[in-house]
RODO-2510 file (C-alpha; in nm, 4 decimals, decimal comma):
residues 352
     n   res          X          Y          Z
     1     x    -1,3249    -3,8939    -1,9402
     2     x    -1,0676    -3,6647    -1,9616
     3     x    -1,1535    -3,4380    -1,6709
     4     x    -1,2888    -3,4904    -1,2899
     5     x    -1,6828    -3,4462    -1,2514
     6     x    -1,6779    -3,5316    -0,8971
     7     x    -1,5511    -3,1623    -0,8044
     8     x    -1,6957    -2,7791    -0,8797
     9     x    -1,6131    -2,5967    -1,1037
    10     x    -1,6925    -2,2367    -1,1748
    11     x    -1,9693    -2,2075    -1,4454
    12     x    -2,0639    -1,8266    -1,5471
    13     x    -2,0499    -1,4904    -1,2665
    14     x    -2,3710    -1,3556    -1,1534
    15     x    -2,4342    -1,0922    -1,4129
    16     x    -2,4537    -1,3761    -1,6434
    17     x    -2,7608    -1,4455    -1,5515
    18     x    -2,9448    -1,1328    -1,3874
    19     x    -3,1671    -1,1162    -1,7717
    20     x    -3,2716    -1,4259    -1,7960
    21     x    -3,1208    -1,8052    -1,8444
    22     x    -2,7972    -1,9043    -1,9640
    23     x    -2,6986    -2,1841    -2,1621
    24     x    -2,3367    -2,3004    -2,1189
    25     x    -2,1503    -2,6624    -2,1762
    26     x    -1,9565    -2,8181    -1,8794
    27     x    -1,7616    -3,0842    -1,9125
    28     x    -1,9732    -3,1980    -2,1530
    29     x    -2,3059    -3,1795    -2,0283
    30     x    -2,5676    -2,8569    -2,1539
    31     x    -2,6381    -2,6695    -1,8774
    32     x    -2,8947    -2,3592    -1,8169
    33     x    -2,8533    -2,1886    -1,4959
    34     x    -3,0903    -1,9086    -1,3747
    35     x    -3,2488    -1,7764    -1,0796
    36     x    -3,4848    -1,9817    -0,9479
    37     x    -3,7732    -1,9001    -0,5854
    38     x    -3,5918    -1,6728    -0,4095
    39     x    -3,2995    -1,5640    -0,6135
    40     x    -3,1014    -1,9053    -0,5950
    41     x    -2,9061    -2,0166    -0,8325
    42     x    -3,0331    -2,3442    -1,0420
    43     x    -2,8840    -2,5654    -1,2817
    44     x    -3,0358    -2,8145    -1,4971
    45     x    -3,0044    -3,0139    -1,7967
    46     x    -3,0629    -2,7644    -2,1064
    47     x    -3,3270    -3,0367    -2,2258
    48     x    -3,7251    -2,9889    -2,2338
    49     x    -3,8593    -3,2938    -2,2245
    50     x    -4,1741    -3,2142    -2,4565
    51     x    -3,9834    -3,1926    -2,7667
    52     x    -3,5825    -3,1315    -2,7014
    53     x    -3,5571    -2,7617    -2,7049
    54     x    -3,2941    -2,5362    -2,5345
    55     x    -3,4451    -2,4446    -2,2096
    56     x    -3,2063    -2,2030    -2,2014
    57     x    -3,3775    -2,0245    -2,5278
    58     x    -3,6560    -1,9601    -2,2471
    59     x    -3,7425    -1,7301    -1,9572
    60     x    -3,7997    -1,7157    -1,6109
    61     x    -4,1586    -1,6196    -1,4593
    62     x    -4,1528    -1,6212    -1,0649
    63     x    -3,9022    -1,8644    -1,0609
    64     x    -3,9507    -2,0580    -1,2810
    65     x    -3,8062    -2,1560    -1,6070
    66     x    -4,0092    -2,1481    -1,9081
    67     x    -3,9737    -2,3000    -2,2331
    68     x    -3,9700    -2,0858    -2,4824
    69     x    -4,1010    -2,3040    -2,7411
    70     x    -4,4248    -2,4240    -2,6251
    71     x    -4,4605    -2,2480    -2,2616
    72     x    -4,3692    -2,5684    -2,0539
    73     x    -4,2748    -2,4418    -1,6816
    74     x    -3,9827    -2,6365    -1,5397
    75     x    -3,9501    -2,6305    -1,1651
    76     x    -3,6350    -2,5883    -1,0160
    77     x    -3,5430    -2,9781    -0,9188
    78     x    -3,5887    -3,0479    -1,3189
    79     x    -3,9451    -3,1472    -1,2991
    80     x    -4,1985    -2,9924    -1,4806
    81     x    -4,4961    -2,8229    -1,3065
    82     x    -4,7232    -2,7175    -1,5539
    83     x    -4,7825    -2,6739    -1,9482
    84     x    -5,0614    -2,5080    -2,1400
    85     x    -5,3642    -2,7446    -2,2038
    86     x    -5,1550    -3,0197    -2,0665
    87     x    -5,1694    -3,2473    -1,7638
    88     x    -4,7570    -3,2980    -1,7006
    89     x    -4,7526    -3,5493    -1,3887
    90     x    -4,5922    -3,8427    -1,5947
    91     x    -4,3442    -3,6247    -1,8062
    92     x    -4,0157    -3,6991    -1,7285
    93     x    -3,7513    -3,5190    -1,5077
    94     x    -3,4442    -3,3436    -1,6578
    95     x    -3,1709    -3,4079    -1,4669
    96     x    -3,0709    -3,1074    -1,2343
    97     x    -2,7111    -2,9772    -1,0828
    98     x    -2,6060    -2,8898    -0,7781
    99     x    -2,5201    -2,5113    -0,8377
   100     x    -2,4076    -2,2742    -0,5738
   101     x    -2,3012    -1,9299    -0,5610
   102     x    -1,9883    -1,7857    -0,3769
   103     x    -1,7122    -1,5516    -0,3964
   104     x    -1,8847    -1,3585    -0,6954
   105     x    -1,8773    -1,6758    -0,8856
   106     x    -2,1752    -1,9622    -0,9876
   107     x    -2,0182    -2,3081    -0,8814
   108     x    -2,1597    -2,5895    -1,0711
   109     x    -2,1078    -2,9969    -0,9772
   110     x    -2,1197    -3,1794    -1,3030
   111     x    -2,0773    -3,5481    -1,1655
   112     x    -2,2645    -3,7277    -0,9082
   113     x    -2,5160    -3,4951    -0,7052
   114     x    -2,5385    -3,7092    -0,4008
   115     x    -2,1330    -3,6494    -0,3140
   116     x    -2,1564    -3,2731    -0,4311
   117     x    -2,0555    -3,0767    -0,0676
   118     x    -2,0269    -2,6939    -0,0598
   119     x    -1,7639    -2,6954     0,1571
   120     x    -1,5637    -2,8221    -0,1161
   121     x    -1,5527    -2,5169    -0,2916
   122     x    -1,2122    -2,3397    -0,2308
   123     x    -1,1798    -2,0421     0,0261
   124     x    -1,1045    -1,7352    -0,1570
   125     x    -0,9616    -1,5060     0,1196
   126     x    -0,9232    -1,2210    -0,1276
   127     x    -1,2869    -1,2133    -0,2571
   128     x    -1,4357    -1,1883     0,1302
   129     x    -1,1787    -0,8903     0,2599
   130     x    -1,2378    -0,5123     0,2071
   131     x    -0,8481    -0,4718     0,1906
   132     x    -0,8535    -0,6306    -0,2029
   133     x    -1,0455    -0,5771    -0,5193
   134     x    -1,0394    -0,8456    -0,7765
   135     x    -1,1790    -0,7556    -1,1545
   136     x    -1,1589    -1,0197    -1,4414
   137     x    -1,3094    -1,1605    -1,7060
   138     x    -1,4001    -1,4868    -1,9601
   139     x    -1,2763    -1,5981    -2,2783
   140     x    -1,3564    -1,8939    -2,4459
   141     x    -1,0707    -2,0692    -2,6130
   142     x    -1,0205    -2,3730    -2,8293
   143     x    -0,7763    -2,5777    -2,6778
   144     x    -0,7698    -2,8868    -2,3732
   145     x    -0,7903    -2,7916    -2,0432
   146     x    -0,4461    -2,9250    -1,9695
   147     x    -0,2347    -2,6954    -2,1803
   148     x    -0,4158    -2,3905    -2,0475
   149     x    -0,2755    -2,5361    -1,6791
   150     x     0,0915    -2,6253    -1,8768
   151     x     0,0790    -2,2556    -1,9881
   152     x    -0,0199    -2,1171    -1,6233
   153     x     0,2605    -2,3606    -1,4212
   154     x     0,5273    -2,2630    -1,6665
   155     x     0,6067    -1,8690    -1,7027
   156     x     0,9068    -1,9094    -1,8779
   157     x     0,6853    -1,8271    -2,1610
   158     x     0,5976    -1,4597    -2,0553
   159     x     0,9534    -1,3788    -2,2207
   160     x     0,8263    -1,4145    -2,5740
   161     x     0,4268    -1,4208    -2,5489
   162     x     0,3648    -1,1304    -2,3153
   163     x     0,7273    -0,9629    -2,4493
   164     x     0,5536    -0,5593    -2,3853
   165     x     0,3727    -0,6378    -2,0565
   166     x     0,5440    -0,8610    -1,8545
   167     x     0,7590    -1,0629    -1,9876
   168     x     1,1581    -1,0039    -1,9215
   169     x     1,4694    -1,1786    -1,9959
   170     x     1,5524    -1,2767    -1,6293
   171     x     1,2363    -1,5034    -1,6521
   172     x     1,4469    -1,7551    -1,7863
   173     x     1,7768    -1,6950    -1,6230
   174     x     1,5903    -1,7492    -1,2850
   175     x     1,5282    -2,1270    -1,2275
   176     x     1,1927    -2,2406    -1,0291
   177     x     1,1135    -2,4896    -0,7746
   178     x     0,8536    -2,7287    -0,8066
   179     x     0,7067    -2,8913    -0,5225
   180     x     0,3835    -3,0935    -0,3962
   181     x     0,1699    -3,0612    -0,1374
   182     x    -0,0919    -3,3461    -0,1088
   183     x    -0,3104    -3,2869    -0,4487
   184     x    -0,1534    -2,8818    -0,4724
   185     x     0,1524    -2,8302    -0,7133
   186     x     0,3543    -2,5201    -0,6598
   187     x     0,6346    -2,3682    -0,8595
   188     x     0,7666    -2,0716    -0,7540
   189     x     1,0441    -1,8029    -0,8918
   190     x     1,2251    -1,4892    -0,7220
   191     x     1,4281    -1,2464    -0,8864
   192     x     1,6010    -0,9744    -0,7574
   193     x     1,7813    -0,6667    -0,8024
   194     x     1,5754    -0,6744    -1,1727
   195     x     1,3934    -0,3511    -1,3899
   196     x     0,9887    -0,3655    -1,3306
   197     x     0,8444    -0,4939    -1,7229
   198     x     0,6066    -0,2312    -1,8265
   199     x     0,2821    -0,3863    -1,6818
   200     x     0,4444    -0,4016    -1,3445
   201     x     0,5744    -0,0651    -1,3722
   202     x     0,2366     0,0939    -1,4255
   203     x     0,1358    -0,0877    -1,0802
   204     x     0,4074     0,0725    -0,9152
   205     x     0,3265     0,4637    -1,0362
   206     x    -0,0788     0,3693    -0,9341
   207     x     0,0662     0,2503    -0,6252
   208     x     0,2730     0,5814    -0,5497
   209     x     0,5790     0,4409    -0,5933
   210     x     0,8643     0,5321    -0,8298
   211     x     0,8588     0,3193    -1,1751
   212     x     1,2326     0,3453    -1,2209
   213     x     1,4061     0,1928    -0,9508
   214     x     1,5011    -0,1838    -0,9195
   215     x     1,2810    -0,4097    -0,7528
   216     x     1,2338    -0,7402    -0,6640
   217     x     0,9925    -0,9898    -0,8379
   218     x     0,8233    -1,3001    -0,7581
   219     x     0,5431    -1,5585    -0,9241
   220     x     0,4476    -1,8324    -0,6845
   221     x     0,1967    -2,0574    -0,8999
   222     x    -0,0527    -2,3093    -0,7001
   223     x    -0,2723    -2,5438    -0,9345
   224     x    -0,5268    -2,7338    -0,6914
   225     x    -0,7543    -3,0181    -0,8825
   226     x    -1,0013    -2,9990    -1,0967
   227     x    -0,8490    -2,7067    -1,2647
   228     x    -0,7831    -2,4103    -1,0466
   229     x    -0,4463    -2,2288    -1,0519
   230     x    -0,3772    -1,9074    -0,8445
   231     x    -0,0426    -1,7567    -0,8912
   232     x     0,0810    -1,4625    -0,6261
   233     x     0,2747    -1,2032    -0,8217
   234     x     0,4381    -0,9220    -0,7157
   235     x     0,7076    -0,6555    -0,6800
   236     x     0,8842    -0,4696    -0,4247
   237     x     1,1521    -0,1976    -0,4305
   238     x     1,5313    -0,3645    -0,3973
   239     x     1,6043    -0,4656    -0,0795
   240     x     1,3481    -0,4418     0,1081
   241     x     1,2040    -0,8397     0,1688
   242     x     1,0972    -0,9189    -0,1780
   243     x     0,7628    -1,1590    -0,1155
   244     x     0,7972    -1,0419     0,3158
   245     x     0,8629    -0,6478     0,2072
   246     x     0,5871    -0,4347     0,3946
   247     x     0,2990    -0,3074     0,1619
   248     x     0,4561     0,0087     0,1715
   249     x     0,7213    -0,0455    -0,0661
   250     x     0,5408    -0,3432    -0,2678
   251     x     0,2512    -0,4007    -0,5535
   252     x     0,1007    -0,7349    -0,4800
   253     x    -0,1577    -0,9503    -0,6168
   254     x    -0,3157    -1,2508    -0,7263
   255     x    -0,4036    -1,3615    -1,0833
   256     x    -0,6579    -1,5707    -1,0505
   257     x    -0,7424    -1,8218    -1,3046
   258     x    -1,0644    -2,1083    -1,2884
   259     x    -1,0651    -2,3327    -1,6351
   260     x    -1,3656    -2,5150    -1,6832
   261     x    -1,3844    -2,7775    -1,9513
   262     x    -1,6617    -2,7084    -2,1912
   263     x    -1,5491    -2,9798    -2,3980
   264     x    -1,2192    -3,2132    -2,4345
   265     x    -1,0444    -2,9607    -2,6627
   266     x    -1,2340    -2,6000    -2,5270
   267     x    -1,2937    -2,4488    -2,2423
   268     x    -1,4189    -2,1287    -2,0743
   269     x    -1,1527    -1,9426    -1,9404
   270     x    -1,2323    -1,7141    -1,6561
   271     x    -0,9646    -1,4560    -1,5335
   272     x    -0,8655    -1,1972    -1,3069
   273     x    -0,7032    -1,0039    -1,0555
   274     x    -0,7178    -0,9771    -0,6828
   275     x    -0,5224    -0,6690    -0,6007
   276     x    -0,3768    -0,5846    -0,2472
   277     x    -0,3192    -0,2036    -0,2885
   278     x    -0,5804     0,0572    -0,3106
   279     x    -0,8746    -0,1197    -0,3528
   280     x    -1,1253     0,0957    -0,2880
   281     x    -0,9565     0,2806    -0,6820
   282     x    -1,1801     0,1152    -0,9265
   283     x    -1,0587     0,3388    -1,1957
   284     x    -0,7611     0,1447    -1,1091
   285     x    -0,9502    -0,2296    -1,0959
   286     x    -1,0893    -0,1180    -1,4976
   287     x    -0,7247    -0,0351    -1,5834
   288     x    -0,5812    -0,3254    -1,4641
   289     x    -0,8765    -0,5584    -1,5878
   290     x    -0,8537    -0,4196    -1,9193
   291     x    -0,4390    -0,4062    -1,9385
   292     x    -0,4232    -0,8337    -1,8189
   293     x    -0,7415    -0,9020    -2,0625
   294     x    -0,4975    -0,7671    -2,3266
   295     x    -0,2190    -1,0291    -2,1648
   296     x    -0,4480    -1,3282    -2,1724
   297     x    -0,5730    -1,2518    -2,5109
   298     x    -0,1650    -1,2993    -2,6174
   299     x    -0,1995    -1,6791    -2,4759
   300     x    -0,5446    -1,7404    -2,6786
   301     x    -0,3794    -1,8018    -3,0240
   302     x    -0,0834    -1,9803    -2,9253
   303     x    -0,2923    -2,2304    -2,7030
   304     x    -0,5356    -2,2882    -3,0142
   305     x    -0,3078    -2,3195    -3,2513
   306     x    -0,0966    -2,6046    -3,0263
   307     x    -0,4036    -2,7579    -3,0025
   308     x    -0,4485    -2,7914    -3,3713
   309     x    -0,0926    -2,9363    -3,3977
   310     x    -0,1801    -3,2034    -3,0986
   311     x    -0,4809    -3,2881    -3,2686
   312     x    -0,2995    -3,3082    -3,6202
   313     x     0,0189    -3,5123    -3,5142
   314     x    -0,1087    -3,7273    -3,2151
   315     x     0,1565    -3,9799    -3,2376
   316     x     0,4531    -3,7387    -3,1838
   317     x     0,5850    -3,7591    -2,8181
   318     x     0,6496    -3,4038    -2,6798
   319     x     0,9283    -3,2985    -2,4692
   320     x     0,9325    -3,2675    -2,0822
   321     x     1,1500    -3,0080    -1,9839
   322     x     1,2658    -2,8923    -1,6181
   323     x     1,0542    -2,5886    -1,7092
   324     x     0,7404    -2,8247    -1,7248
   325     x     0,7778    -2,9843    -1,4157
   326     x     0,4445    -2,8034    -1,2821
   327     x     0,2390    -2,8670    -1,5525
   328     x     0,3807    -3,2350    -1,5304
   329     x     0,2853    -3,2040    -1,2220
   330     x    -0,0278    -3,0822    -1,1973
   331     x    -0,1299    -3,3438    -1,4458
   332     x     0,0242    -3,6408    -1,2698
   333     x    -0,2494    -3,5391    -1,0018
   334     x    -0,5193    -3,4762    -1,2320
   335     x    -0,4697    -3,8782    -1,3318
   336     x    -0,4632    -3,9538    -0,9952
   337     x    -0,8046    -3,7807    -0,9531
   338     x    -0,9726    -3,8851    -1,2340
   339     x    -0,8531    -4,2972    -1,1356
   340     x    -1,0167    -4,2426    -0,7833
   341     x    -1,3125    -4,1561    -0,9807
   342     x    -1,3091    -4,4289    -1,1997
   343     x    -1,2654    -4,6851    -0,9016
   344     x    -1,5047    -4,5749    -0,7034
   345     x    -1,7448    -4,5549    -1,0116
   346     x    -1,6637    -4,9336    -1,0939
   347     x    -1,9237    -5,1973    -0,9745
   348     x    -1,7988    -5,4627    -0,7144
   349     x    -1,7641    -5,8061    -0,9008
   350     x    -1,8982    -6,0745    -0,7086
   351     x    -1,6934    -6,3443    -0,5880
   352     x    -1,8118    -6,6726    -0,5525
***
């Protein structure tokens, strides 16, 4: 196991599955979620019992999930409640998910159901408050879970990958801090007195502020287990505060980014941005949705093709930087994690 299961993750949005069921892979295990009695979400093991078909290949009739090979009507605990010509009492359960929904996203618990606890899903301040808009999107990309959080905890490599959005030279010039918090790893970077990268500069104009003048910049990066990393960005005109400036004189926001493992080497990607300045605009949301979609597409092919190399030349021992010290240590509490699992998981030995 290469990845906690003891934890949510976010599975698909909600649009996802207003049609009809949706088949995805989580950490391994095929899932179909849908909408169950009463519009709540449900996830169970893509399975049917009667002969091994998708249920997500299916549809749902008053709630409940029906095969579409031979009509069998799964209820929404992963038993089945009825089938055409058939008596179904002694066919056996599929094995169902705690799912919940929250913060525009479907949360899914892929390890033990009895532990799963909605309060354990993170509070999202920016997806309950009128005063920011958040728009994003999925990709699905070939490459370990881990790099994508290497590539997140280290923007040193916004210089060359995102070179016409937002990448700039005094990336590198500016070192970061790296520091923990109990299982949260946060680097952060300031620079100041700097020109706004293009990206940054169209954020300014929407904002009603002038594109040309120098500003301050910072990217504050927070990865919190299983796989969550939330990085503040920003800029304000020079000399007014920086991070503290008023809103004013600043365009702030949050990229948002939840990996989910779909398998050891893929996972589904899903990003955005919460935005702290006009957020009623959402010609502005679509602009901005569509202009970091074209950012995170740059990362896609380097990510894939790294994990090609890792998977071609395992025995070659890669470098640790000071740039990597987030993503080293992010991961050193991702081990930590997936060991607490692993104990608790272990059977007592008896002792005479």
């Amino acid at each position: 196991m290469t990845f906690p299961l003891n934890t949510w993750y976010v599975a698909c949005t909600p649009d996802e599955i207003s049609q009809g069921p949706l088949g995805r892979q989580v950490c391994g295990e095929r899932m179909v979620f849908y909408r169950g009695p009463e519009q709540q979400v449900v996830a169970l093991e893509d399975f049917c019992p009667h002969r091994g078909a998708p249920l997500s290949l299916g549809r749902v009739c008053e709630g409940k999930l029906v095969c579409g090979y031979h009509g069998l009507e799964m209820g929404c605990e992963g038993k089945t409640v009825a089938m055409p010509g058939q008596r179904v009492r002694g066919f056996p359960a599929v094995r169902a998910f705690p799912a919940v929904e929250r913060h525009g996203f479907i949360w899914v618990w892929p390890g033990d159901a009895a532990q799963a606890n909605a309060d354990l899903i993170p509070a999202l301040h920016w997806a309950q408050s009128e005063d920011w808009a958040y728009g994003g999107g999925l990709y699905h990309i070939a490459c370990d879970y881990r790099l994508m959080i290497d590539n997140l905890m280290d923007l040193t490599h916004e210089t060359y990958v995102h070179a016409t959005s937002i990448g700039q030279p005094e990336i590198d010039e500016t070192p970061c801090q790296t520091r923990v918090e109990g299982d949260e790893v946060i680097t952060s970077r300031f620079m100041s007195n700097i020109k706004a990268p293009p990206f940054w500069q169209m954020a300014l104009r929407m904002n009603g502020l002038p594109d040309d003048q120098l500003v301050d910049r910072w990217q504050i990066c927070h990865f919190t287990p299983p796989s969550h990393v939330l990085i503040e960005v920003g800029v304000a005109l020079a000399g007014h505060g920086g991070y503290d400036a008023p809103d004013a004189v600043k365009a702030s926001s949050i990229v948002v980014d939840f990996i989910t493992p779909e398998t050891a080497t893929s996972i589904h990607y899903f990003w955005g941005m919460a935005r702290h300045f006009k957020p009623q605009d959402e010609a502005l949301t679509a602009q901005i949705r569509q202009g970091q979609g074209n950012i995170f597409a740059e990362d896609q092919e380097m990510l894939e093709r790294q994990q090609q190399n890792l998977l071609r030349w395992p025995e070659r021992q890669l470098l640790m930087l000071n740039i990597d010290a987030g993503g080293v240590q992010s991961r050193k509490v991702l081990e930590r994690v997936i060991a607490a699992e692993r104990t608790s998981q272990t059977p007592a030995t008896a002792t005479a």
